[in-house]
C-alpha positions in Angstrom: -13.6 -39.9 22.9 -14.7 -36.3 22.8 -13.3 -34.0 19.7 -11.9 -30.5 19.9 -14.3 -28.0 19.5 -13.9 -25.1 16.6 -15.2 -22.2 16.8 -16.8 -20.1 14.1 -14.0 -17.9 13.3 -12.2 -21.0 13.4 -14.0 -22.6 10.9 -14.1 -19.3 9.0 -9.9 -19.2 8.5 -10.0 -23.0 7.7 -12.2 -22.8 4.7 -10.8 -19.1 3.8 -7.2 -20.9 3.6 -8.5 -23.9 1.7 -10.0 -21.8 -0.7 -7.2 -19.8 -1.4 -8.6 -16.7 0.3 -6.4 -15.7 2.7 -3.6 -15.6 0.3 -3.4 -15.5 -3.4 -1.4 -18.7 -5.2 1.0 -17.1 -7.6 0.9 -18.2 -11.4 4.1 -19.3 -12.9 5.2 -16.4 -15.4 3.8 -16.6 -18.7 5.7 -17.1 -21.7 7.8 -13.9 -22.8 7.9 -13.1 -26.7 10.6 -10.7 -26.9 14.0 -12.5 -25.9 13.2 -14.8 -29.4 13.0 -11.6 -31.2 16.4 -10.2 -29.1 18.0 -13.0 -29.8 17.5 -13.5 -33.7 18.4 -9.3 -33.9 21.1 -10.1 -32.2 22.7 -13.1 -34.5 21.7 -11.7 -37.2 24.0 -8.6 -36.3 26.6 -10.9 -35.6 26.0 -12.5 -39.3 26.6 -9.3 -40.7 29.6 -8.2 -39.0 31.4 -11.3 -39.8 30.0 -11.2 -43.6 31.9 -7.8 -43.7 35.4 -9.2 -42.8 34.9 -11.9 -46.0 33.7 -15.3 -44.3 30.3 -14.9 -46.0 29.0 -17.9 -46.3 30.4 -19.9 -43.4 29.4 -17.3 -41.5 25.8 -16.9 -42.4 25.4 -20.9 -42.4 26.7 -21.2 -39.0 24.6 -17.6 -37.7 21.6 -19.3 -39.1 22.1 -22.7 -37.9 22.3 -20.7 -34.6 19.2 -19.0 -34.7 17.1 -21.9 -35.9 18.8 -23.7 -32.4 18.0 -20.6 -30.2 14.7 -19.6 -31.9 14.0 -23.6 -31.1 15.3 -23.2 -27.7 13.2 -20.2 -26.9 9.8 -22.2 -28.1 10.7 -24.7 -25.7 10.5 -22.3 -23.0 7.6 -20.6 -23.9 5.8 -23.6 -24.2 7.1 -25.2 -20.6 6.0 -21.6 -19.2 2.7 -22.1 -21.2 2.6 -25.6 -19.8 3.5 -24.6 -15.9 1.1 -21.7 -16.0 -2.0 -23.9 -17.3 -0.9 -26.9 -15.2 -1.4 -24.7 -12.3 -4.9 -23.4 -13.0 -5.9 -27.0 -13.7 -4.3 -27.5 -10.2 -6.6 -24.8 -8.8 -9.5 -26.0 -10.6 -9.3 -29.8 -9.1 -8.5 -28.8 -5.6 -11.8 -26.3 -5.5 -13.5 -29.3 -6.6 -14.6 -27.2 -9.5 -16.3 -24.2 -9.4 -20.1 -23.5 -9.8 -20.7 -21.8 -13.6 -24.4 -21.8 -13.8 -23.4 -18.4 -15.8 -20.9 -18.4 -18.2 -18.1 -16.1 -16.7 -18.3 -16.5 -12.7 -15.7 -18.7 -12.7 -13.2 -16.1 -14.9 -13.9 -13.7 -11.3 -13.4 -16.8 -9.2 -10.0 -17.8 -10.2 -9.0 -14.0 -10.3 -9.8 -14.2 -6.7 -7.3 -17.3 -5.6 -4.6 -16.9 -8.5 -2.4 -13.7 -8.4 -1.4 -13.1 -11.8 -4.4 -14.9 -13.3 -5.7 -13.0 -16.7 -9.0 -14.7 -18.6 -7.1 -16.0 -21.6 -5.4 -18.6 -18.8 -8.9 -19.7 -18.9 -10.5 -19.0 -21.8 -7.4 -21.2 -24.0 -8.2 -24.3 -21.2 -11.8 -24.7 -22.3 -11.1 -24.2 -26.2 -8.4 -27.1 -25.4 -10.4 -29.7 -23.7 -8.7 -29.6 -20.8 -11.3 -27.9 -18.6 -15.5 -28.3 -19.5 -18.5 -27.0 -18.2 -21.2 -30.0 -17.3 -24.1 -30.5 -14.7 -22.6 -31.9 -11.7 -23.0 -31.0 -7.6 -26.4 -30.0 -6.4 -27.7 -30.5 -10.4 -25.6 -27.3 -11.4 -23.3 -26.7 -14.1 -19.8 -26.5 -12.9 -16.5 -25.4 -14.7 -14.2 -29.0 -13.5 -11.1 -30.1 -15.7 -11.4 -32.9 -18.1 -10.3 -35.4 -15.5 -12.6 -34.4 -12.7 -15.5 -34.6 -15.0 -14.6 -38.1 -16.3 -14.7 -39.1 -12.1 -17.2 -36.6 -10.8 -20.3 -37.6 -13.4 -21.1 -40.8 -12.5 -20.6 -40.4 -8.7 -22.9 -37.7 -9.3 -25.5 -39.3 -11.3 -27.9 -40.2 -8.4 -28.6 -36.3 -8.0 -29.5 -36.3 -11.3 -31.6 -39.1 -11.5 -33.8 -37.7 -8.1 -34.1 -34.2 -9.7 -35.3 -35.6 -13.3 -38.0 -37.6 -11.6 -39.2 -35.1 -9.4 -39.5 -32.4 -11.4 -40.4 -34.1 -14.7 -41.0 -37.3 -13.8 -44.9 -37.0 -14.6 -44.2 -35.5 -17.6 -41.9 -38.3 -19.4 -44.5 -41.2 -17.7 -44.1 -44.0 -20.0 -40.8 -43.1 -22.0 -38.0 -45.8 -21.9 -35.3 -43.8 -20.2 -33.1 -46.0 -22.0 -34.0 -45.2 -25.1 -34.8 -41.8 -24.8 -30.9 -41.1 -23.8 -29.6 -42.9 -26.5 -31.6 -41.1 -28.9 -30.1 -38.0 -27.2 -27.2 -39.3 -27.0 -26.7 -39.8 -30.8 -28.3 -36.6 -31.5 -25.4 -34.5 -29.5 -22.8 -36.6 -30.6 -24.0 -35.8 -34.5 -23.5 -32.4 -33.7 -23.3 -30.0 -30.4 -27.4 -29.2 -29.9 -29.0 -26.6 -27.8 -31.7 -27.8 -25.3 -34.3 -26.4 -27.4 -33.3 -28.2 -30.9 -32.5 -31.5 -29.0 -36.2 -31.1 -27.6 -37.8 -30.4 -30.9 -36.3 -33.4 -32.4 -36.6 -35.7 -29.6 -40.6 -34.6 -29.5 -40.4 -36.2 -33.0 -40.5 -39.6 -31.7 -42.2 -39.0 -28.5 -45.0 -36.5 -29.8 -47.1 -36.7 -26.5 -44.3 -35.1 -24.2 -43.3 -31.5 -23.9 -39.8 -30.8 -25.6 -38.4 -29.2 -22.7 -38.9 -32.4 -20.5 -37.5 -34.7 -23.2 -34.4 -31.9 -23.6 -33.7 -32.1 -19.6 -34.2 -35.9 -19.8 -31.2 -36.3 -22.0 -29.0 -33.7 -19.5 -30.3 -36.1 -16.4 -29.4 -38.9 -18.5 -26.5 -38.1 -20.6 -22.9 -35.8 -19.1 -23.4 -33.3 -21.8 -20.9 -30.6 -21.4 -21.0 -27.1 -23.5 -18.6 -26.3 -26.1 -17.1 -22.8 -26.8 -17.6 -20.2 -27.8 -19.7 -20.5 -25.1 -18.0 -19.4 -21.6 -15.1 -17.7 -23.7 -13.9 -14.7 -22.7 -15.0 -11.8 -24.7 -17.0 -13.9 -26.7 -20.7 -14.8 -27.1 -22.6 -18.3 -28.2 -25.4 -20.5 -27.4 -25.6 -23.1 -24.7 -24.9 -26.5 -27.3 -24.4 -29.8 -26.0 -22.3 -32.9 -26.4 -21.2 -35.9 -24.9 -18.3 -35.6 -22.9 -16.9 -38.9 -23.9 -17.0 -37.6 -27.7 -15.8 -34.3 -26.2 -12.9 -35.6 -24.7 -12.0 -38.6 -26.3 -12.6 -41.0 -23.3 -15.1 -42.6 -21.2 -16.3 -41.9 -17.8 -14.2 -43.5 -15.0 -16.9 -46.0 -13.8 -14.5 -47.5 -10.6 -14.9 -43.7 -9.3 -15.0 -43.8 -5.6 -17.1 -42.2 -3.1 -14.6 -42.4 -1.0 -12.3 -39.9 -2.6 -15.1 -37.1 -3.3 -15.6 -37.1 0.1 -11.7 -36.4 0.8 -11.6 -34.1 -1.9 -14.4 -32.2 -0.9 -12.4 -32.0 2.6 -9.4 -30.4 1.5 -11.4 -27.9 -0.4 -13.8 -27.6 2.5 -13.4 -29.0 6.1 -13.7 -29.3 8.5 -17.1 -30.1 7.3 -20.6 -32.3 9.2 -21.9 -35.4 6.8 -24.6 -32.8 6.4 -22.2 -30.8 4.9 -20.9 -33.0 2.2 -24.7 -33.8 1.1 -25.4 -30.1 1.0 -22.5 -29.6 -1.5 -22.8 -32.6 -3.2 -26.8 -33.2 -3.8 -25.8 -36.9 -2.7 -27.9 -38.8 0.4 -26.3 -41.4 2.8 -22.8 -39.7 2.9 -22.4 -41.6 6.7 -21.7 -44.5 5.5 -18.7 -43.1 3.7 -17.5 -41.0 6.4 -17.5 -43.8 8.6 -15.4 -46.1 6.6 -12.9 -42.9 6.4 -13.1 -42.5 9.9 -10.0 -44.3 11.1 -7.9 -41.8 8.1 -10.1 -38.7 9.6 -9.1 -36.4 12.4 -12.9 -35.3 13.7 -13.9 -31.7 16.0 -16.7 -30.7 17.1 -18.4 -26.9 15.9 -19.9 -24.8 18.8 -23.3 -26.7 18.5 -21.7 -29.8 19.2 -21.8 -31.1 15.7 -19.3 -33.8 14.5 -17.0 -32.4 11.5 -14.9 -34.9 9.9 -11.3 -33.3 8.5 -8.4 -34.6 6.6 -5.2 -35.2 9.4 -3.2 -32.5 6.9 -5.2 -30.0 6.1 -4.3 -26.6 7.4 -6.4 -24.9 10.1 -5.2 -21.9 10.5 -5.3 -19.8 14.1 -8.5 -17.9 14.1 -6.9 -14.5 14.6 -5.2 -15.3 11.5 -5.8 -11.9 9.0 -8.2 -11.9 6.0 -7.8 -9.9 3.5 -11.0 -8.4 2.1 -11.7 -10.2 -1.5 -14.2 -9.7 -3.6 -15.7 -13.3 -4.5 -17.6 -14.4 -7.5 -21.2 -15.0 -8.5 -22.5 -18.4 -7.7 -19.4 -19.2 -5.7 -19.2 -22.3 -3.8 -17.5 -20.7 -0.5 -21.3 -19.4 0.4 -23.4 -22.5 -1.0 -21.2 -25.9 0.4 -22.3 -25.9 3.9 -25.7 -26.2 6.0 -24.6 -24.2 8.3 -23.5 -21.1 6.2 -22.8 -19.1 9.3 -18.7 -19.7 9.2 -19.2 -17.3 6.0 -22.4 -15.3 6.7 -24.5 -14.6 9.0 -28.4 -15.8 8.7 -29.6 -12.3 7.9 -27.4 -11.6 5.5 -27.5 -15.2 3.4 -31.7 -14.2 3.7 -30.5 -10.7 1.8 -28.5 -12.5 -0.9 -30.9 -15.8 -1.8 -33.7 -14.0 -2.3 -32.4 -11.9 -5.7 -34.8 -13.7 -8.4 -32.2 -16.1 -8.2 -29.2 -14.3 -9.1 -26.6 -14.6 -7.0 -24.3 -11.7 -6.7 -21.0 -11.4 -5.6 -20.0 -11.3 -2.4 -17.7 -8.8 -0.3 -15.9 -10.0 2.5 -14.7 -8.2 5.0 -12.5 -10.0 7.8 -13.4 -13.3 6.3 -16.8 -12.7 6.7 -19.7 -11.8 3.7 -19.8 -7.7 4.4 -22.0 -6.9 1.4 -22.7 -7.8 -2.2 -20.7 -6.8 -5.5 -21.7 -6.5 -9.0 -20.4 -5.1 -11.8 -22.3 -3.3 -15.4 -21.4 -1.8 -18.7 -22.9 1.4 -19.5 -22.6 4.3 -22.1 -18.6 3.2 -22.5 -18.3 3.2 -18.3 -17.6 -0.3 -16.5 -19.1 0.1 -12.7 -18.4 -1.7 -9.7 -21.0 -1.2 -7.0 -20.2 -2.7 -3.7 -23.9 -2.6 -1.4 -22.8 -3.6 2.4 -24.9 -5.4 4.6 -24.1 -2.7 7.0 -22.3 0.8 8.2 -18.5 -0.2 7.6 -15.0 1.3 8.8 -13.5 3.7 6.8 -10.4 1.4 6.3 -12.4 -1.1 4.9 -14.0 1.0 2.7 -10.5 1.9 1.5 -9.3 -1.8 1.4 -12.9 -2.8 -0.6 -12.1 -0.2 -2.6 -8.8 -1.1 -3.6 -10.0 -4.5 -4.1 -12.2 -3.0 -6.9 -9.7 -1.4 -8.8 -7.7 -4.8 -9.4 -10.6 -6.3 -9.9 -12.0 -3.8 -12.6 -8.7 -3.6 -14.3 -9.1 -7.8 -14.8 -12.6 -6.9 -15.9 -12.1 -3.6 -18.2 -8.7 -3.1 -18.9 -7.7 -0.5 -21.6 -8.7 3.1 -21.7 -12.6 2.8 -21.4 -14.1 4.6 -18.5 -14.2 2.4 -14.9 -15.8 3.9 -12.0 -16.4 2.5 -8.0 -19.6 3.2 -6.6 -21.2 2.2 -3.1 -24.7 2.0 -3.0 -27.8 -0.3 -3.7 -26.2 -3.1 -6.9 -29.2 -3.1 -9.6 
């Protein structure tokens, strides 16, 4: 049966919806401070006017009583708007199917970019709570996932890890029982969070002929460590340590994870998307078989090359005249690296430009849905600067909505009454 073909630009609004890039998801409103403080002014006004007419102490029993209930009934609320607004960038979170964190604060930039509202403490509180971690997953790379995602994700994952540990330091950690080798590092992290470089000291203890390095990475193949705060905090600073995430969390991995549903959730964060696709995101191999045994619950297209793409029934696909919004996208993001075929976000000339930056990935401008240029932002002399470098000559219009983009994005970044400037030209 032949399949509807999509075209680029097609493709282009369907993953630009998905990823929460044609229109911002609002944040519930955060908890407000000042009708508690209203309110107990206000009875305790009340307790003095009555005190005045002689019905002292009744009245200042039943104005307190009062309070306590209203003072109780305004904690409630702040903490269900507390609850909502966290709830909702966990939401976020699980339907990106994570978010590549390689470097500490991408992800901060990221959610700034899908979440109207979003401010880093919605963050920053999630990771010292346990409810979101940062741990190697897709492709080998650290990614910020919520607690949940990261008890399913790791061991449907652990394949990827297992390849990359042999091939790169296979040689090196010949004749070491993996076995034992991540128990020791196991017990090591779980004594106390450990940086690569202790862990690799330790370990070299007991296996004296290996470099510490390869024994370190060997535990992070072997083991999900994820890393604790401070590190990834905003505003803060602190080594890269490592723990178990089972001690981290308080539970163990989900080991009756399914294939099956990465693949579907990789879709609706996605799709349409080739097998090739999902491999290329995930790091995992022999993704057909799984597609095929969806097949029946998939609606399937075909891309202008005549490629099959596999999609959930659901998911939106937008028209392909639908408008985009020029947003500026985070470091590492996953939008540019969770395809083969990258052209439904940039073009082949461009994705040369960007990958070939001593391995920094910068941040990326787009421009009617497409990558238009690079972004980065420094700190100098008091003066936080946002450079936007496009790929080529653009509209003045766009140059207008780029830089309006900037200025919300620099007043997330560097708020307060330091110095912020917006500067097109080469990013450093």
């Amino acid at each position: 049966m032949s399949s509807d073909v999509l075209s680029r630009q097609a493709l282009n609004r369907a993953l630009l919806d998905r990823q929460l890039l044609l229109r911002r998801s609002p944040l519930p409103a955060g908890a407000k401070t000042e009708t508690g403080a209203k309110t107990k002014t206000e009875a305790e006004t009340g307790a003095k006017t009555k005190t005045e007419t002689g019905a002292r102490t009744k009245t200042e029993t039943g104005a307190k009583a009062e309070t306590e209930a209203e003072a109780e009934t305004g904690e409630k609320t702040k903490t269900e708007a507390e609850a909502a607004r966290a709830g909702r960038v966990i939401e976020t979170i699980e339907h990106l199917a994570g978010l590549q964190a390689q470097a500490p604060f991408p992800p901060y930039y990221g959610l700034w970019s899908r979440l109207e509202g979003f401010r880093p403490d919605d963050l920053a509180a999630l990771i010292q709570d346990r409810q979101v971690v940062r741990i190697a997953l897709m492709r080998g790379t650290i990614h910020l996932v919520s607690a949940r995602d990261c008890l399913m994700l790791r061991p449907l994952i652990q394949p990827v890890l297992d390849r990359a540990l042999k091939a790169v330091f296979g040689k090196q950690l010949a004749g070491i029982d993996t076995t034992a080798l991540a128990a020791a590092g196991r017990a090591l992290a779980e004594e106390k969070p450990r940086t690569f470089s202790e862990l690799g000291a330790v370990l070299s203890e007991r296996w004296p002929g290996h470099p510490p390095t390869a024994l370190a990475q060997g535990v992070r193949s072997l083991v999900p460590l994820v890393q604790v705060p401070p590190r990834a905090i905003w505003g803060a600073a602190g080594q890269a340590l490592h723990t178990p995430a089972e001690a981290w969390l308080g539970r163990p991995l989900d080991v009756n994870a399914s294939l099956d549903t990465l693949v579907t959730r990789y879709l609706a964060a996605f799709g349409p998307a080739s097998v090739r696709d999902m491999q290329a995101w995930s790091g995992l191999t022999r993704l057909q078989e799984v597609a095929d045994r969806l097949r029946p619950g998939l609606r399937t297209f075909r891309d202008e090359h005549g490629t099959e793409l596999f999609d959930l029934p659901e998911s939106p696909r937008p028209g392909p005249e639908s408008p985009a919004p020029v947003r500026l996208v985070a470091e590492f993001d996953n939008l540019i690296l969770s395809h083969v075929d990258r052209t439904r976000i940039i073009g082949e000339q461009n994705r040369k430009r960007i990958f070939t930056r001593n391995g920094i990935f910068p941040g990326i401008v787009l421009v009617d849905g497409f990558a238009a240029g690079m972004w980065r932002i420094t700190r100098s002399r008091g003066v936080t600067v946002l450079t936007a470098e496009p790929f080529e000559p653009i509209r003045t219009r766009d140059r207008e909505a780029i830089t309006r983009e900037a200025e919300r994005l620099l007043e997330f970044a560097a708020p307060g009454p330091q110095g912020r400037d917006i500067r097109f030209g080469p990013i450093t």
